[in-house]
N, CA, C and O of each residue as an XYZ file, in Angstrom:
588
protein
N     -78.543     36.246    -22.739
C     -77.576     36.763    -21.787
C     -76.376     35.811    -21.715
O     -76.515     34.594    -21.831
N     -75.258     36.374    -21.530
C     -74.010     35.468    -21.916
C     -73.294     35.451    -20.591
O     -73.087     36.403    -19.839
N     -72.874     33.874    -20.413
C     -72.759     33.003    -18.912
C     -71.730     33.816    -18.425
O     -70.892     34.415    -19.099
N     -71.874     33.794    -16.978
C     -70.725     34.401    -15.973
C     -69.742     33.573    -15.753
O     -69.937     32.592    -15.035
N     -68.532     33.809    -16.315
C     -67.254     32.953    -15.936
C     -66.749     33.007    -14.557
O     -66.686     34.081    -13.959
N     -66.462     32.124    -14.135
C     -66.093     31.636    -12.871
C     -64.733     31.595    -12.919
O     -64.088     32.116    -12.009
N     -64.149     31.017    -13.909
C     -62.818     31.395    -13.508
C     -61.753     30.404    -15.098
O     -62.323     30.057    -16.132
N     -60.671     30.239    -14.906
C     -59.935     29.522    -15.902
C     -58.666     28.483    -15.525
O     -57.777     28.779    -14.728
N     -58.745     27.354    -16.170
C     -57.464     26.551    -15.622
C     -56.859     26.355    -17.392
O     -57.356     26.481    -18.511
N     -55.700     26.030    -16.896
C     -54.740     25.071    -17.661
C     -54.141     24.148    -17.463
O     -53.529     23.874    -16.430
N     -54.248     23.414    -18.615
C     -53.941     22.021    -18.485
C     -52.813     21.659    -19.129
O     -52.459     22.684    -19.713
N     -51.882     20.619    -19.413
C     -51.264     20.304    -20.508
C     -51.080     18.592    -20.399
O     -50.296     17.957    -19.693
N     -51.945     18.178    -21.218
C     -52.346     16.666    -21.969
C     -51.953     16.065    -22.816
O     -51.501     16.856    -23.644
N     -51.850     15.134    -23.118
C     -51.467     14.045    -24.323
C     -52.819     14.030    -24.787
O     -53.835     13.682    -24.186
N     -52.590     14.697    -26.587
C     -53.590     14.078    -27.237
C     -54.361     12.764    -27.632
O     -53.981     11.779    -28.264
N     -55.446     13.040    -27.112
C     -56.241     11.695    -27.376
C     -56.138     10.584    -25.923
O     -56.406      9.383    -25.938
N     -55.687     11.370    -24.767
C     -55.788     10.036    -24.200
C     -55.769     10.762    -22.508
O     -55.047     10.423    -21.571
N     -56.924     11.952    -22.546
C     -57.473     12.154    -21.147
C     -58.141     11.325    -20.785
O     -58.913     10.653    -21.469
N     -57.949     11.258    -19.702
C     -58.325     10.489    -18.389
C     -59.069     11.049    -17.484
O     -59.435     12.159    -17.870
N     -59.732     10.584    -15.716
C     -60.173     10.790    -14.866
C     -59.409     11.025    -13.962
O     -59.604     11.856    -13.076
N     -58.256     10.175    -14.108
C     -56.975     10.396    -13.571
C     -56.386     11.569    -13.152
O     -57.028     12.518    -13.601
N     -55.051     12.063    -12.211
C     -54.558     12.862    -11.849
C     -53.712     12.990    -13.048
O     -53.353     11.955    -13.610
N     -53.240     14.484    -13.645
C     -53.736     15.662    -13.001
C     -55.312     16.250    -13.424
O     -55.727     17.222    -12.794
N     -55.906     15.830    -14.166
C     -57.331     16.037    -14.747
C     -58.520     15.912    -13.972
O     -59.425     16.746    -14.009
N     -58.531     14.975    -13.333
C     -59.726     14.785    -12.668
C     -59.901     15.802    -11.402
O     -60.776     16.655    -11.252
N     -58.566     15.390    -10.333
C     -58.503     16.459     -9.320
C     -58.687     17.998     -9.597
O     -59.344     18.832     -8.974
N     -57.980     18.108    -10.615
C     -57.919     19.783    -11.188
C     -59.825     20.146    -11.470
O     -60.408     21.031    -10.843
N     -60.439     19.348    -12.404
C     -61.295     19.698    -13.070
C     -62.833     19.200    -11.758
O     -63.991     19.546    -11.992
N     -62.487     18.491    -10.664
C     -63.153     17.949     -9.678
C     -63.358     18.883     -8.551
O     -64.468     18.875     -8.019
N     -62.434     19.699     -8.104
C     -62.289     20.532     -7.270
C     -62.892     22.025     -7.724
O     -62.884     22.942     -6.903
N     -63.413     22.221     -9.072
C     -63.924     23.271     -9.465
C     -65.561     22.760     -9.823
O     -66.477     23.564     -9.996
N     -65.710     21.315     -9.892
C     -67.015     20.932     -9.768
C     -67.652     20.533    -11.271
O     -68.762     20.271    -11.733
N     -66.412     20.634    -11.702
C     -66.903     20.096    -13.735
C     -67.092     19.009    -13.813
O     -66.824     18.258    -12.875
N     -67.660     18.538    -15.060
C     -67.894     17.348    -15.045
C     -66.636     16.264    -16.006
O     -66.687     16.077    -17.222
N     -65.565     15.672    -15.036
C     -65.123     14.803    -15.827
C     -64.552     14.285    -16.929
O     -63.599     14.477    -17.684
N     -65.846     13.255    -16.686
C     -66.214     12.476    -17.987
C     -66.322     13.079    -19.274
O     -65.884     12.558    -20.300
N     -66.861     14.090    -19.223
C     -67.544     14.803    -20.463
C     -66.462     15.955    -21.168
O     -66.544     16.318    -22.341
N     -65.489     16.416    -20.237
C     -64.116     16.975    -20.507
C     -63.215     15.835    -21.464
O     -62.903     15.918    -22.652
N     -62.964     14.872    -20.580
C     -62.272     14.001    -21.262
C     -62.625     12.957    -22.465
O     -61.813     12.125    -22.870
N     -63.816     13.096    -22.932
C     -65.139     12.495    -23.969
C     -64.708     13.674    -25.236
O     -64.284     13.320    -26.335
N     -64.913     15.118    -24.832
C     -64.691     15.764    -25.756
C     -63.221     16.299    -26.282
O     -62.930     16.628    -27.432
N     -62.530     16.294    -25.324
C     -60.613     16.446    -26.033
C     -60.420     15.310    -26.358
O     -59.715     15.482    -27.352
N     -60.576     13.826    -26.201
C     -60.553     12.753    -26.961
C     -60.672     12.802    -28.208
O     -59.898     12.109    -28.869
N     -61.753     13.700    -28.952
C     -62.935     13.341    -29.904
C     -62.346     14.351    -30.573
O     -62.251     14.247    -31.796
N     -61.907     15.361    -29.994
C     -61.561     16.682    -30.502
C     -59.526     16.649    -31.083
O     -58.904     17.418    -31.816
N     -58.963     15.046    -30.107
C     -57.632     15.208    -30.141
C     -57.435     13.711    -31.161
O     -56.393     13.068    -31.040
N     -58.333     13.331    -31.972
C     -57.762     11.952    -31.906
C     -56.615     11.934    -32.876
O     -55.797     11.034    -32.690
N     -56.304     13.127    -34.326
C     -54.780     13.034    -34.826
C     -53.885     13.408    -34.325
O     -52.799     13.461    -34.902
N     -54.070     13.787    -33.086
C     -52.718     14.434    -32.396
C     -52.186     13.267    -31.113
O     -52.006     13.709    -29.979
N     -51.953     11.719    -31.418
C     -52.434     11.033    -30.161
C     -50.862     11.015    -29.573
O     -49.935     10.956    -30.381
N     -50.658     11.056    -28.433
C     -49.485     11.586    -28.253
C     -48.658     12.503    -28.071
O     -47.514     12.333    -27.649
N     -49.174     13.588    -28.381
C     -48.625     14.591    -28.456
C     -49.073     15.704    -27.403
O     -50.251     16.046    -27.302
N     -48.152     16.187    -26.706
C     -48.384     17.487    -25.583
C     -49.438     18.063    -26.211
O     -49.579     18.124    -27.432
N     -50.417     18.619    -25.128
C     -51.036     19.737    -25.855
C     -51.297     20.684    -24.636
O     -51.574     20.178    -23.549
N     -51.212     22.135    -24.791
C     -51.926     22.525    -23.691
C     -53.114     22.931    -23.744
O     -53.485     23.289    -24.862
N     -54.046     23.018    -22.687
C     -55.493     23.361    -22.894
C     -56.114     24.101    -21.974
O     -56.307     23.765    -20.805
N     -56.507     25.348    -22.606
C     -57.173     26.218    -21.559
C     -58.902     26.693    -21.206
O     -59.635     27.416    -21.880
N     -59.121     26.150    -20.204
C     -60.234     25.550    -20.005
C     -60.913     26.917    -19.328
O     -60.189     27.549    -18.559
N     -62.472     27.482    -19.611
C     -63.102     28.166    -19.166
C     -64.358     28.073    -18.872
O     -65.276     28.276    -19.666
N     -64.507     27.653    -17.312
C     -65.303     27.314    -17.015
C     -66.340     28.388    -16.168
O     -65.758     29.339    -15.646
N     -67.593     28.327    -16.014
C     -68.589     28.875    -15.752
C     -69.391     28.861    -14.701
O     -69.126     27.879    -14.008
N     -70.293     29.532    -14.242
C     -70.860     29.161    -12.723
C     -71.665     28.559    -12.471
O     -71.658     27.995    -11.377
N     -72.915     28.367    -13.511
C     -73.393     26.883    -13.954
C     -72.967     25.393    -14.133
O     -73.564     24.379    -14.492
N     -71.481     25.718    -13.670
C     -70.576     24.012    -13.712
C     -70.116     23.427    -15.414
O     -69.771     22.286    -15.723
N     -70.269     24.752    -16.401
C     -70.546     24.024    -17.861
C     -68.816     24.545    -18.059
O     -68.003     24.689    -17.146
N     -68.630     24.719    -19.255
C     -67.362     24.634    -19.410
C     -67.193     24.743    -20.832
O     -67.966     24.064    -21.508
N     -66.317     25.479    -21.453
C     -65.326     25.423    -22.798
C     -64.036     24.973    -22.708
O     -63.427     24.838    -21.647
N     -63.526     24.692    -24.017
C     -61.926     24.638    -23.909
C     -61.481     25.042    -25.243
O     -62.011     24.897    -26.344
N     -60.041     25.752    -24.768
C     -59.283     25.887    -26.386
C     -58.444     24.890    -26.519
O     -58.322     24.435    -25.382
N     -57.745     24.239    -27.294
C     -56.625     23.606    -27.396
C     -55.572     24.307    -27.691
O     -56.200     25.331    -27.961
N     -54.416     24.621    -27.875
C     -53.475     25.163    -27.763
C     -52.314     24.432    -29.050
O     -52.637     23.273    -29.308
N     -51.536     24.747    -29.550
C     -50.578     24.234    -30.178
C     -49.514     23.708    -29.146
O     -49.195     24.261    -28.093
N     -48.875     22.150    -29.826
C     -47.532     21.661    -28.635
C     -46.732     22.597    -28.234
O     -46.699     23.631    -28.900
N     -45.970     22.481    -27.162
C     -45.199     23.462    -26.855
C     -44.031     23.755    -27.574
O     -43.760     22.815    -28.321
N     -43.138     24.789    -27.659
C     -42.052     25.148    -28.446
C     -40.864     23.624    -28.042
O     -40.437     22.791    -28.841
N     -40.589     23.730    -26.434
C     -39.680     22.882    -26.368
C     -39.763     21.303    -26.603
O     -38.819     20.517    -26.679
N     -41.622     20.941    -26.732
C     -41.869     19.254    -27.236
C     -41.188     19.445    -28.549
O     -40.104     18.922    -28.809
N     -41.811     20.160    -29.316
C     -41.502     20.228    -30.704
C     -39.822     20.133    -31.276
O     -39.435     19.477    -32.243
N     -38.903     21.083    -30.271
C     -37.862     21.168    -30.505
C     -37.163     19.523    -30.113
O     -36.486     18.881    -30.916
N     -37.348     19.277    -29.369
C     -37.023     18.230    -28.389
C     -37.035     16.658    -29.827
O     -36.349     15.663    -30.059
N     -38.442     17.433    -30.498
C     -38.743     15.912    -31.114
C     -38.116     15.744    -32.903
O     -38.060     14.837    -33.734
N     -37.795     16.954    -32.844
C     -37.251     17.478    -34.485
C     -35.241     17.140    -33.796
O     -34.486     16.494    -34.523
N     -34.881     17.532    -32.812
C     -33.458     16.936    -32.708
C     -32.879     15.690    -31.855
O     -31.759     15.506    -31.379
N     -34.236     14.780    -31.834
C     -34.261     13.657    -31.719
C     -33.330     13.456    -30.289
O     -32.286     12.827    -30.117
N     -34.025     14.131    -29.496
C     -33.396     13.710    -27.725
C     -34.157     13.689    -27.018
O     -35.235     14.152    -27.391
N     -34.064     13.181    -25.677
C     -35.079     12.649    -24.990
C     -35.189     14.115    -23.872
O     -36.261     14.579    -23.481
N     -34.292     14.470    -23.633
C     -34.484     16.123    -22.766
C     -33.371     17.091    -22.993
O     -32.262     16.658    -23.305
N     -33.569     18.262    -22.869
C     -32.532     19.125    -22.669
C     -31.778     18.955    -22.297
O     -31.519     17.757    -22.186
N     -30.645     20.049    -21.717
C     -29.362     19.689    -21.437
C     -29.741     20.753    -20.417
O     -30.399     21.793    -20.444
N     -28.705     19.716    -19.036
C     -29.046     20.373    -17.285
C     -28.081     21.744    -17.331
O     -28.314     22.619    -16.497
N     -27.020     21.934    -18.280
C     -26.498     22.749    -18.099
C     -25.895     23.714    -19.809
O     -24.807     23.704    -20.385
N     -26.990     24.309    -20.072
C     -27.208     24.636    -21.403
C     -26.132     25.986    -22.089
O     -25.852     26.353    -23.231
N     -25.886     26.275    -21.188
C     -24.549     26.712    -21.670
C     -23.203     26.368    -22.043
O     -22.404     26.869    -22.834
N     -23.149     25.075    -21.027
C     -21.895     24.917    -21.129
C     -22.076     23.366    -22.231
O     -21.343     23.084    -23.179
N     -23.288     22.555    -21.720
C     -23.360     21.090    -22.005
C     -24.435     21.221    -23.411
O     -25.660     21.295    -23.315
N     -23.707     21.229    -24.634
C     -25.227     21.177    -25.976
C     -25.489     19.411    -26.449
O     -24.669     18.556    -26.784
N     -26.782     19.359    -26.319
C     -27.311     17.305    -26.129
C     -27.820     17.662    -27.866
O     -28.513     16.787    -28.386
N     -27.626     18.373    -28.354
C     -28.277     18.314    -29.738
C     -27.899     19.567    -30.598
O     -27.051     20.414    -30.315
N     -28.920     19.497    -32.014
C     -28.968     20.393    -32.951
C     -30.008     20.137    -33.706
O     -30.482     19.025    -33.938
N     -30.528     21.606    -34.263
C     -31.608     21.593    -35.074
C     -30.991     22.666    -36.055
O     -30.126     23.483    -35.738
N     -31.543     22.538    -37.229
C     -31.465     23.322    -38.371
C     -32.503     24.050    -38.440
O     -33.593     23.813    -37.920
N     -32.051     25.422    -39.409
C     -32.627     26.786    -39.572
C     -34.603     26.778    -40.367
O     -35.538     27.569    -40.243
N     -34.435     25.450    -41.137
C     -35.387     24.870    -41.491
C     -36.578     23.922    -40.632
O     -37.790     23.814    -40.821
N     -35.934     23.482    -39.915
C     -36.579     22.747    -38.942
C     -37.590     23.914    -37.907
O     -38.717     23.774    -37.432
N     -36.470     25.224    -37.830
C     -36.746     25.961    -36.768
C     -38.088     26.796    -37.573
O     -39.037     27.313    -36.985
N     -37.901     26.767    -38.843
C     -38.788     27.628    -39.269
C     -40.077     26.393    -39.553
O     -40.705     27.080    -40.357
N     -40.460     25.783    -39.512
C     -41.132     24.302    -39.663
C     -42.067     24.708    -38.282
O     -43.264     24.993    -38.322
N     -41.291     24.664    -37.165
C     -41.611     24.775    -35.833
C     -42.503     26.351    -35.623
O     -43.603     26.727    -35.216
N     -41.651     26.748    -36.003
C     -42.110     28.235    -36.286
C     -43.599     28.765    -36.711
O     -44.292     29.598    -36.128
N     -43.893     27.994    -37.962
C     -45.034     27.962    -38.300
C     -45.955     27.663    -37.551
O     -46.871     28.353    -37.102
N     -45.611     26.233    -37.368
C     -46.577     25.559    -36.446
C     -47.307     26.286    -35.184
O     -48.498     26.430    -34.905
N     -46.112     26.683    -34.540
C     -46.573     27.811    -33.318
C     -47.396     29.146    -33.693
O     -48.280     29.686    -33.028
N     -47.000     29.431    -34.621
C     -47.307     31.014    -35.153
C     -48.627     31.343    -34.688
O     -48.677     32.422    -34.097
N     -49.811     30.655    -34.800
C     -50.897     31.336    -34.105
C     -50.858     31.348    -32.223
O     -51.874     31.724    -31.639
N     -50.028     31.054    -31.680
C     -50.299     31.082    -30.162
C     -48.843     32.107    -29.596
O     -48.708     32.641    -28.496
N     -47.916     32.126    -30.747
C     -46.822     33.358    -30.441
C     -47.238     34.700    -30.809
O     -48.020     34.964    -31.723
N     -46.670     35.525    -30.047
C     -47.155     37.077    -30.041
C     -46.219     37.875    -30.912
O     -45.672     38.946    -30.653
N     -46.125     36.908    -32.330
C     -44.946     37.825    -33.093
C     -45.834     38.031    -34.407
O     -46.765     37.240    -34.559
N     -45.647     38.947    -35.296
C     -46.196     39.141    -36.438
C     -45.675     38.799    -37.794
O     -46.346     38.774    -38.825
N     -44.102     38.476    -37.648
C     -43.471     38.119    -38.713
C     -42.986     36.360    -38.539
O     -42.725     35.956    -37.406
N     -42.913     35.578    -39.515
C     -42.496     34.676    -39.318
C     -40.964     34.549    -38.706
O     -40.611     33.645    -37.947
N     -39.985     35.798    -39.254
C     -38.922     36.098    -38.411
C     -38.581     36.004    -37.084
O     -37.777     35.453    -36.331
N     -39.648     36.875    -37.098
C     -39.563     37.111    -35.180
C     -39.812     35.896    -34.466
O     -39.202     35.613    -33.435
N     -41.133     34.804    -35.240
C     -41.486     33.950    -34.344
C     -40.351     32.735    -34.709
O     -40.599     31.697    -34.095
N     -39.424     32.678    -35.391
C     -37.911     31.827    -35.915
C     -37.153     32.357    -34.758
O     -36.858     31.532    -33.893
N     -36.902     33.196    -34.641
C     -36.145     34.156    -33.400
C     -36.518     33.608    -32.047
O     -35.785     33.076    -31.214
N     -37.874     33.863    -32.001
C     -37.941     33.201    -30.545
C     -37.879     31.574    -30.480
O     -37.203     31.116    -29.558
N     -38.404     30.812    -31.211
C     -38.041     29.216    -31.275
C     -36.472     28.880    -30.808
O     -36.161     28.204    -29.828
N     -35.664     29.449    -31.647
C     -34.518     29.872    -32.163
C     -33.911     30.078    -30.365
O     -33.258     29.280    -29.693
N     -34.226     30.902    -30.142
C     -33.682     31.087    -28.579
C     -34.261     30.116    -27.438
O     -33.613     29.917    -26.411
N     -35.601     29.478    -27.683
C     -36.342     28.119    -27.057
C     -34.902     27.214    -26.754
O     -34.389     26.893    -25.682
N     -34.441     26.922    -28.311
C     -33.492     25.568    -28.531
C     -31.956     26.091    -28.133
O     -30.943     25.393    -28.099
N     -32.052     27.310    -27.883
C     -30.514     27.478    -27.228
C     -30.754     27.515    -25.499
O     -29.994     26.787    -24.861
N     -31.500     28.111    -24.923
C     -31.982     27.791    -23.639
C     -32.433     26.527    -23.271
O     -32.634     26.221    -22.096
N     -32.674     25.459    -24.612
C     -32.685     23.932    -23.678
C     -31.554     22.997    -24.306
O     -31.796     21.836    -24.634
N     -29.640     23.904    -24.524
C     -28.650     23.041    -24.930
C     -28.924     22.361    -26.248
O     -28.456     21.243    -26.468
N     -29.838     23.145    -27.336
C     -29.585     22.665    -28.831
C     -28.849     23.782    -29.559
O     -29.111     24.981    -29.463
N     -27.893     23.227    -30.298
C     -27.609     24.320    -31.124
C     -28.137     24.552    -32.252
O     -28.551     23.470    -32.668
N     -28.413     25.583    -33.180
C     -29.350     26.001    -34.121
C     -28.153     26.123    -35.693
O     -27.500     27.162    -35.789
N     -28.037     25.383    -36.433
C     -26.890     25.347    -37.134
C     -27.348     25.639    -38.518
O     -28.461     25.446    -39.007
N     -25.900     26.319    -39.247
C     -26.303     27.010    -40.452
C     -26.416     28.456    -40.029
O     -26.298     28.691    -38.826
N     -26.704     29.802    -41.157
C     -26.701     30.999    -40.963
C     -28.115     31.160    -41.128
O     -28.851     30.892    -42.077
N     -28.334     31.654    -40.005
C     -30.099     32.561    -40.155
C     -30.226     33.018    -41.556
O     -29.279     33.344    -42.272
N     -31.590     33.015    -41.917
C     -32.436     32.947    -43.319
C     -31.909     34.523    -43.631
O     -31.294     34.877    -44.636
N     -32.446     35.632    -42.142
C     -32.128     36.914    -42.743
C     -31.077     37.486    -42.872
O     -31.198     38.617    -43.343
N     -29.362     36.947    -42.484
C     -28.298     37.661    -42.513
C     -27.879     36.861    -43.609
O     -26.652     36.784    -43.666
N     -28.597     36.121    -44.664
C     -27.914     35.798    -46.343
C     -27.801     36.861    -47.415
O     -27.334     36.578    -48.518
């Protein structure tokens, strides 16, 4: 017989280096999980990614046991770290703090492709693509499909 879910959180962590600490412990304490054993296994499970955002969606059970998925970095870490700035721009229309290329975007693209809801690598370039103009990067060069 297959366990009754209780319910689901999300997280978003630095690979390789959960803690007991806030926001993890409180989050995962207040639903009655265990810890230690959360942060034992995304450790073990994160150690080439050390550093790096991850998000993680955790499904836990009424027995107190627990799964997790890991998630791919987010669109805007990724963008953020390919045009070499430390944050967006507060006012992204008017103020651009960077640029990324059509290659880069499709790089990114990939990467995401299993957690975006697009079917073509196009589409999921498209949405990246609009990620880095909504956080003041500009996307330079002519898109792959209007050559």
């Amino acid at each position: 017989m297959a366990k009754e879910i209780a319910g689901y959180l999300k997280l978003q962590v630095k690979g390789s280096s959960a803690n007991p600490s806030p926001p993890i412990g409180p989050a995962l304490g207040s639903k009655g999980l265990n810890i230690m054993e959360f942060c034992k296994q995304f450790n073990a499970r994160t150690q080439d990614k050390q550093g790096v955002v991850l998000p993680v969606l955790i499904t836990y059970y009424r027995d107190k046991s627990f799964d997790f998925v890991i998630k791919t970095p987010p669109a805007p870490v990724l963008l953020l770290e390919a045009a070499k700035v430390k944050s967006g721009s507060a006012q992204p229309n008017r103020n651009k703090v960077g640029s990324v290329t059509w290659d880069q975007v499709k790089q990114i693209a990939e990467v995401k492709m299993p957690d975006l809801n697009a079917f073509t690598a196009e589409a999921a370039m498209k949405m990246v693509a609009g990620t880095a103009r909504s956080m003041g990067l500009t996307v330079s060069g002519q898109a792959p499909w209007e050559k």
